[in-house]
Backbone as CSV, one residue per row, in Angstrom:
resi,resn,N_x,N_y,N_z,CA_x,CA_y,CA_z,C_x,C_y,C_z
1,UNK,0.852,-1.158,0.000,0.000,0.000,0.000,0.905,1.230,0.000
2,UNK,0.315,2.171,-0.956,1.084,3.524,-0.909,0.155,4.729,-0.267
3,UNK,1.267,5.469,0.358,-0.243,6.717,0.779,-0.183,7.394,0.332
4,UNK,-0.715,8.271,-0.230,-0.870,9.222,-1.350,0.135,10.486,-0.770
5,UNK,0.240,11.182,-1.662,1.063,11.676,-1.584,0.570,13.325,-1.098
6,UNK,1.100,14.174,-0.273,0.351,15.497,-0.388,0.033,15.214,1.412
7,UNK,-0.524,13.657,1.635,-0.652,13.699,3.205,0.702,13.758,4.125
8,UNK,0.268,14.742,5.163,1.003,15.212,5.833,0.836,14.439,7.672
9,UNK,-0.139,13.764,7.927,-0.154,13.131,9.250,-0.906,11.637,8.659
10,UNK,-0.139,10.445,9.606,-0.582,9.280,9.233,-1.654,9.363,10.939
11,UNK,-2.945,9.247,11.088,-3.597,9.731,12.144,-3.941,9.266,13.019
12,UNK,-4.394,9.153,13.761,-4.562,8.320,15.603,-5.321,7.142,15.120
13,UNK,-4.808,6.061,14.971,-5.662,4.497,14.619,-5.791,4.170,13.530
14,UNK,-5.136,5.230,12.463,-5.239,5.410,11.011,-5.504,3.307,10.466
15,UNK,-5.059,2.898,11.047,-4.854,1.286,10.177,-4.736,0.104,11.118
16,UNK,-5.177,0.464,12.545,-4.898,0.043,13.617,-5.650,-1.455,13.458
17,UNK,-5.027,-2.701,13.753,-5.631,-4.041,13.488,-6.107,-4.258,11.946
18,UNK,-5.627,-3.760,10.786,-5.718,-4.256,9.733,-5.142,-4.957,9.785
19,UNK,-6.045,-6.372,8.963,-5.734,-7.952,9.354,-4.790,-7.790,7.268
20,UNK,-5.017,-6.858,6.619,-4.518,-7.429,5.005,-3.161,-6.521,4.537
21,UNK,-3.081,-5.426,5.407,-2.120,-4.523,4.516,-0.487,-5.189,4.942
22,UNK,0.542,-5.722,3.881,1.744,-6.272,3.983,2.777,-5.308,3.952
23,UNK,2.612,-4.124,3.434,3.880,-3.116,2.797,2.978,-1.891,2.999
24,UNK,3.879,-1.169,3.513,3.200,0.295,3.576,4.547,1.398,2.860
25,UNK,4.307,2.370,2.460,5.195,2.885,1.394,4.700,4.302,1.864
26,UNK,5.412,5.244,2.513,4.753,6.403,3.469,5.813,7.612,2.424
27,UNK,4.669,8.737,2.155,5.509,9.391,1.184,6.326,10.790,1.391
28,UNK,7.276,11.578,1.023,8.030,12.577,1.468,7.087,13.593,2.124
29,UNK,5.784,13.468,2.104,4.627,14.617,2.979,4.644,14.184,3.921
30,UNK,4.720,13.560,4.915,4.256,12.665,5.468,5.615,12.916,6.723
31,UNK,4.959,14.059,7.812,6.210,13.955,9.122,5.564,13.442,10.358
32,UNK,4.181,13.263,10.431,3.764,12.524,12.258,3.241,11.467,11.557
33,UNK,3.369,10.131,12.425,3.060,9.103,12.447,2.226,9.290,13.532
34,UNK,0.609,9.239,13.713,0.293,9.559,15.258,0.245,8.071,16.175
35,UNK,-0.277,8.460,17.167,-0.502,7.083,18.014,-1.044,6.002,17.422
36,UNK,-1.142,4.668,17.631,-2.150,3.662,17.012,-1.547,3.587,15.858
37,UNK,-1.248,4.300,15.202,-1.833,4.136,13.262,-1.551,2.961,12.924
38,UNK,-0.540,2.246,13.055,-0.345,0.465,12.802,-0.301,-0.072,13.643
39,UNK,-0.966,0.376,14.907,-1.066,-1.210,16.013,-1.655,-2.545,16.141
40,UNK,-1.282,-3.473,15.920,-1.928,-4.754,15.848,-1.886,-4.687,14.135
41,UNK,-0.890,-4.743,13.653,-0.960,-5.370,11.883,-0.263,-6.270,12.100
42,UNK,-0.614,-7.660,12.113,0.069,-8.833,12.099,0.260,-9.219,10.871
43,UNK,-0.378,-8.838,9.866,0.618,-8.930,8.567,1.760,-8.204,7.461
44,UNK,1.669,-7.413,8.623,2.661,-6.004,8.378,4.461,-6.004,7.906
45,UNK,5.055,-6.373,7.285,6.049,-6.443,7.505,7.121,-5.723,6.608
46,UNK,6.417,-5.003,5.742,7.455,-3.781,5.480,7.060,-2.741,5.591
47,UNK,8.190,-1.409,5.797,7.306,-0.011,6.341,8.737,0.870,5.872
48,UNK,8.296,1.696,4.938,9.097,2.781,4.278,8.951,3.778,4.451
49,UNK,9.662,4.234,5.525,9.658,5.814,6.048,10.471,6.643,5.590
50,UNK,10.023,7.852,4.992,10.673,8.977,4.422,11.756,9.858,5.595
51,UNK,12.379,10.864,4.855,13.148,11.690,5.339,12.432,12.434,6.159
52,UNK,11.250,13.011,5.963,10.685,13.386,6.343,9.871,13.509,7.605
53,UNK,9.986,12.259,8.151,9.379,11.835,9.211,10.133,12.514,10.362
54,UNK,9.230,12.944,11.553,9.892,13.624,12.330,9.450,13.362,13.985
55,UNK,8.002,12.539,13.965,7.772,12.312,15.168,6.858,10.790,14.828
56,UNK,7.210,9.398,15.874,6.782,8.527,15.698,5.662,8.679,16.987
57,UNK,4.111,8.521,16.871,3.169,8.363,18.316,3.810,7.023,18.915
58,UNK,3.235,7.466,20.572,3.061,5.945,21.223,2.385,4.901,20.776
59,UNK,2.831,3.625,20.902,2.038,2.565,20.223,2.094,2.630,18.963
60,UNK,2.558,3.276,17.895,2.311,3.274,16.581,2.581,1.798,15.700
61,UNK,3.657,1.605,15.914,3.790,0.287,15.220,3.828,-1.056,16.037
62,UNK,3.344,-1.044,17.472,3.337,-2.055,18.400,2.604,-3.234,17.851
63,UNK,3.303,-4.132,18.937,2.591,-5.834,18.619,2.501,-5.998,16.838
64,UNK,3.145,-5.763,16.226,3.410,-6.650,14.771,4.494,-7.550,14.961
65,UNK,3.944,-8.263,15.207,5.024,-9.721,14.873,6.064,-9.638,13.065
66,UNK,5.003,-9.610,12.610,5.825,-9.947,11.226,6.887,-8.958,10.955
67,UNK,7.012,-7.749,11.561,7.673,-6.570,11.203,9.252,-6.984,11.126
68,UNK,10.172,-7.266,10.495,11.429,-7.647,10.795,12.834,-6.519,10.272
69,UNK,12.468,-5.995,9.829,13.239,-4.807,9.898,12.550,-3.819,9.729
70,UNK,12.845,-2.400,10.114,12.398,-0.932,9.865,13.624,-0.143,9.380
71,UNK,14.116,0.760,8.951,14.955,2.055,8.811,14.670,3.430,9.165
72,UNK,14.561,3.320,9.866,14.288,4.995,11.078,14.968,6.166,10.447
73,UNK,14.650,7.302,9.375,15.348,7.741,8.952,16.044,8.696,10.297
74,UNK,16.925,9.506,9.738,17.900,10.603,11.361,16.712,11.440,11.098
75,UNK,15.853,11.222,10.421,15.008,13.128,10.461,14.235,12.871,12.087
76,UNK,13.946,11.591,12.667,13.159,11.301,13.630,13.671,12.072,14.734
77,UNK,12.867,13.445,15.638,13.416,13.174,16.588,12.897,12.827,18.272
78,UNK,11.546,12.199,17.663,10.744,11.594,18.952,10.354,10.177,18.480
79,UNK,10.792,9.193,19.624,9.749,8.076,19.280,8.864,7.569,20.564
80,UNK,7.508,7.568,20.079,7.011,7.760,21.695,6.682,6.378,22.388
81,UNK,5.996,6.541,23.377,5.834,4.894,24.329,5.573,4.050,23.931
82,UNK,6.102,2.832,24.018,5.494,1.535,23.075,5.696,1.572,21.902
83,UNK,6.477,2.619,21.291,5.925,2.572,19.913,6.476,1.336,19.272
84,UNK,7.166,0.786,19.588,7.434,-0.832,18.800,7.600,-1.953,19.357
85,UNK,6.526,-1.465,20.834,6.534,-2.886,21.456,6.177,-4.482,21.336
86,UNK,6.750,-5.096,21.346,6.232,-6.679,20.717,6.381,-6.687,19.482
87,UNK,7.478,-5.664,19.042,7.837,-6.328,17.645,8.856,-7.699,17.520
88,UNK,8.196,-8.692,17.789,8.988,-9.539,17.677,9.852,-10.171,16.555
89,UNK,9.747,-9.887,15.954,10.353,-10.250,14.285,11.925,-8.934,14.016
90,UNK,11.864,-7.946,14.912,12.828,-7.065,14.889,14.197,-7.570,15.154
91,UNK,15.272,-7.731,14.309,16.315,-8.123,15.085,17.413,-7.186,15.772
92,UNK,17.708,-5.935,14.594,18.487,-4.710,14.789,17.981,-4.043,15.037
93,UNK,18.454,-2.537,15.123,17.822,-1.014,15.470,18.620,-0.496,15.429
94,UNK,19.064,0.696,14.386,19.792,1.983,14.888,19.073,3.199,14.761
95,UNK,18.922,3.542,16.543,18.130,4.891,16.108,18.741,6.413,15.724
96,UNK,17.664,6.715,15.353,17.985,8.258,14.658,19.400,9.095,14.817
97,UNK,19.987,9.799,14.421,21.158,10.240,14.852,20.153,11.463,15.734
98,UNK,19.453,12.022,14.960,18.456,13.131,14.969,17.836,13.006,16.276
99,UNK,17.674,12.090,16.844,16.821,11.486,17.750,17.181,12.194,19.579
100,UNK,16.340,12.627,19.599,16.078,13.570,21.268,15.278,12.661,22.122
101,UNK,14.061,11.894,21.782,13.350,11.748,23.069,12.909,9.824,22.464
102,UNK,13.408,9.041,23.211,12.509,7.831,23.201,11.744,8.044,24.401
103,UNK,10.587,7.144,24.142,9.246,6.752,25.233,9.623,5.852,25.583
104,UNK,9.258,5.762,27.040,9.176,4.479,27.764,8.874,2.880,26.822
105,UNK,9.554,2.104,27.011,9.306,0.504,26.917,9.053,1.502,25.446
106,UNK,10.059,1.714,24.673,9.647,2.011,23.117,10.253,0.781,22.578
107,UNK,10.577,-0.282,23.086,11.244,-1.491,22.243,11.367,-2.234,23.378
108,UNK,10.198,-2.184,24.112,9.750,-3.261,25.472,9.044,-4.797,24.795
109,UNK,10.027,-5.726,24.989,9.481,-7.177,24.665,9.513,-7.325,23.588
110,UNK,10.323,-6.496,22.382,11.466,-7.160,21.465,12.493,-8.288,21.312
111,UNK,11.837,-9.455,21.792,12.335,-10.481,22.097,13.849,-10.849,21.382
112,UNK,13.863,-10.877,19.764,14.510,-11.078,19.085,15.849,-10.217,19.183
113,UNK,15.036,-8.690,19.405,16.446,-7.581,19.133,17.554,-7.694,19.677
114,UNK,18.611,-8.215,19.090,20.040,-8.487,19.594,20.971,-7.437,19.464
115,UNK,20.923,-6.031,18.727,21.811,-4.625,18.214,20.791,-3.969,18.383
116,UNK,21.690,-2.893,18.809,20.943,-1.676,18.553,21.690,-0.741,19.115
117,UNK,21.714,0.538,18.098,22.526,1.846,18.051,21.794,2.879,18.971
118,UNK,22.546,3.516,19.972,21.711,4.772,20.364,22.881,6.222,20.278
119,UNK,22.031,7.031,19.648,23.029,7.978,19.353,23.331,8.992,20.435
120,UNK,24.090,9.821,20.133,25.091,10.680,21.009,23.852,11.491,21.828
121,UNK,23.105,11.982,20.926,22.116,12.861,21.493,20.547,12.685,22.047
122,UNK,20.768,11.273,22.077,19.283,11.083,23.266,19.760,11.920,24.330
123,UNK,18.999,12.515,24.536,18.457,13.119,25.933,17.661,12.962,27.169
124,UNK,16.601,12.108,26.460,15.373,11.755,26.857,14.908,10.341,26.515
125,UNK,14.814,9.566,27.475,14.136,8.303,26.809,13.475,7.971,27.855
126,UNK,12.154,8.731,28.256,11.147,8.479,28.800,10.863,8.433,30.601
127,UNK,12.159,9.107,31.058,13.175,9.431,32.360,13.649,8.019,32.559
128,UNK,13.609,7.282,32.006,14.527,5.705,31.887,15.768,5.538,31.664
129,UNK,16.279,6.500,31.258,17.878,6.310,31.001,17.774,7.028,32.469
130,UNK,19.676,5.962,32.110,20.170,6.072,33.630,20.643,7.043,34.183
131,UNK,20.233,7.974,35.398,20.827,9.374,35.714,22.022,9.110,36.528
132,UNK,22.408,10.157,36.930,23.863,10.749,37.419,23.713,9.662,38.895
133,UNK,23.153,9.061,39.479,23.309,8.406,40.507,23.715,6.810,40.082
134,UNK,23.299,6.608,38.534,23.070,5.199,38.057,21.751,4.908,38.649
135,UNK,20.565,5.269,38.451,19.329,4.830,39.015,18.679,4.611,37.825
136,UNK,17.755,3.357,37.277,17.000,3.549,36.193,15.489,2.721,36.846
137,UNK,14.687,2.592,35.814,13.118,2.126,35.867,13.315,0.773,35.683
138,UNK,12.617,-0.577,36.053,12.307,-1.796,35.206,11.667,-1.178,34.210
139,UNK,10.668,-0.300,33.599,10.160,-0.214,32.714,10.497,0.642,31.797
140,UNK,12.053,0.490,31.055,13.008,1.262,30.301,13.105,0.883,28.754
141,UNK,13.281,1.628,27.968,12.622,1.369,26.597,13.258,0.048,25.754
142,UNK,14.202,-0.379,26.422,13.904,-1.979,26.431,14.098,-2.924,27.136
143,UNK,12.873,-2.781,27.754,12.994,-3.816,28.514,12.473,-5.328,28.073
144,UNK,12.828,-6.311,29.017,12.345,-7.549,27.862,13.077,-7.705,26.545
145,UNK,13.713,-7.552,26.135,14.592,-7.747,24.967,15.549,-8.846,25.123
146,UNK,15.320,-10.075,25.375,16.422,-11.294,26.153,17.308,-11.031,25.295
147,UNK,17.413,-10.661,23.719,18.809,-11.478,23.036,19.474,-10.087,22.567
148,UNK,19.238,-8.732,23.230,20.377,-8.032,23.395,21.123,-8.001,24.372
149,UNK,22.371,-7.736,23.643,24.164,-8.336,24.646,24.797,-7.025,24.352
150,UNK,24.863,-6.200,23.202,26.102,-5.481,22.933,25.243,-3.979,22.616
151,UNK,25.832,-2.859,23.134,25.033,-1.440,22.321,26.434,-0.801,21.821
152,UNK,26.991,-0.215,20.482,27.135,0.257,19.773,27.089,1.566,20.396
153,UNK,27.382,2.986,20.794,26.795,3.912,21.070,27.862,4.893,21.744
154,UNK,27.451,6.291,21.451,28.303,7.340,22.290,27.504,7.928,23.481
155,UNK,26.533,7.235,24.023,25.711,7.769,24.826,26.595,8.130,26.290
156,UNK,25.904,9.121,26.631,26.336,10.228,27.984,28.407,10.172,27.464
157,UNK,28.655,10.166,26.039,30.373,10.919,26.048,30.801,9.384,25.641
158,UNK,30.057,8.014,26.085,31.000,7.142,26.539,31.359,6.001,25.153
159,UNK,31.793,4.983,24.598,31.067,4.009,24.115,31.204,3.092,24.277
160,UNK,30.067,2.502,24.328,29.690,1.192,24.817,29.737,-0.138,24.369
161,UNK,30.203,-1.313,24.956,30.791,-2.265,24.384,29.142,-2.985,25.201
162,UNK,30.137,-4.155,26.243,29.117,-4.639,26.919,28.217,-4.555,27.452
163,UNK,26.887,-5.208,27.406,25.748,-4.225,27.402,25.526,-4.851,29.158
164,UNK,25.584,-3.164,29.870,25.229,-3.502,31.155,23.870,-3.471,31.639
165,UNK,23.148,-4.148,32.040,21.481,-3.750,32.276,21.483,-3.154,33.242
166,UNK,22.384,-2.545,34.100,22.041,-1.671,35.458,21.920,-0.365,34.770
167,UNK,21.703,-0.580,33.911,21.744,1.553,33.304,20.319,1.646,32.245
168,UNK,20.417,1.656,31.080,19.083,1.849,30.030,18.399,0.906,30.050
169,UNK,18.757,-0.396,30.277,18.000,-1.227,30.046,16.769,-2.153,30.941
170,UNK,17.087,-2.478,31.852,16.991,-2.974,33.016,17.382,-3.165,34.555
171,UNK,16.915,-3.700,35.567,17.914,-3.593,36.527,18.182,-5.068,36.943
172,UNK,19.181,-5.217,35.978,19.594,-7.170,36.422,21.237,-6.530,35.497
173,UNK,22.026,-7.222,35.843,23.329,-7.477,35.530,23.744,-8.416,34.724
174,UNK,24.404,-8.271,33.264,24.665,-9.122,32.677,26.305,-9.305,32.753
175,UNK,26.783,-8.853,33.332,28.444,-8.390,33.336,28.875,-7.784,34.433
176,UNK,29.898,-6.763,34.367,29.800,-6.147,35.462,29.117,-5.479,36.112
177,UNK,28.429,-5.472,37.117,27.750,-5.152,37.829,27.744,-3.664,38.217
178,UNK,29.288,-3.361,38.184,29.278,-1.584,38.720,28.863,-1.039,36.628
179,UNK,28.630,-1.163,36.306,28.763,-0.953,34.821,28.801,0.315,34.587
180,UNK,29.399,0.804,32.814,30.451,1.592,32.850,29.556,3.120,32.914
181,UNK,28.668,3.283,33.435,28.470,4.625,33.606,28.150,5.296,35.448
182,UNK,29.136,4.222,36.111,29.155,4.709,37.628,30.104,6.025,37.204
């Protein structure tokens, strides 16, 4: 499916539980994705986002199983709560360079996701990233993600090899325990 072209918001529930659409093809008009608009497409599994895109809603592309890759262009620089929760079919992620604010559990119970990039300039990911004490939420934008191990990333100056869950991710220890942003 293509969306015509000229639209400028994909809209609150826009396609929410369509049981038929496979490919969605979203065109250079086109900068909010609102809440809902693809939640529950279990036959969903390709999604072509323009440059253009600039804010993803909560829940937007949640619970699609079939979804197995996305490309987040850098124009993104919000992605909000849930928005790709239970994508289980996801294996990677690099988000936005562009990118200021993830939502809570925005890649909560991504079972599969084993990578994923976070760039220099998150700021914000839903008060879940880990502050200046090392304190974070169980409910951090990914949580539930069993088969990520490694983040890629310049986050807070540093970069990150082994992925410690006492900081963005969770609060369980996969490694060292003081992990590297005491």
């Amino acid at each position: 499916m293509t969306i015509p072209d000229g639209v400028t918001t994909l809209s609150y529930s826009a396609f929410q539980g369509n049981q038929t659409v496979v490919s969605v093809v979203i065109p250079n008009s086109v900068t909010e994705i609102q809440s809902y608009a693809f939640m529950d497409c279990p036959c969903l599994e390709e999604v072509v986002l323009p440059e253009s895109v600039k804010k993803i809603g909560d829940y937007a592309f949640s619970e699609i199983a079939a979804l197995k890759e996305i490309n987040l262009p850098d124009s993104i620089t919000e992605i909000g709560t849930e928005a790709f929760r239970k994508c289980s079919g996801l294996t990677n992620i690099k988000l936005p360079e562009g990118l200021t604010a993830l939502g809570g559990r925005a890649f909560a119970e991504c079972e599969n996701l084993a990578e994923i990039y976070i760039p220099a300039h998150l700021t914000d990911a839903g008060g879940y990233i880990e502050d200046e004490n090392g304190n974070a939420s169980y409910s951090s934008p990914f949580y539930g993600c069993a088969a990520l191990r490694t983040v890629p990333s310049v986050y807070k100056g540093q970069t990150v090899g082994p992925l410690y869950t006492e900081g963005i991710f969770f609060r369980r220890s996969c490694g060292n325990p003081s992990g590297p942003f005491r």
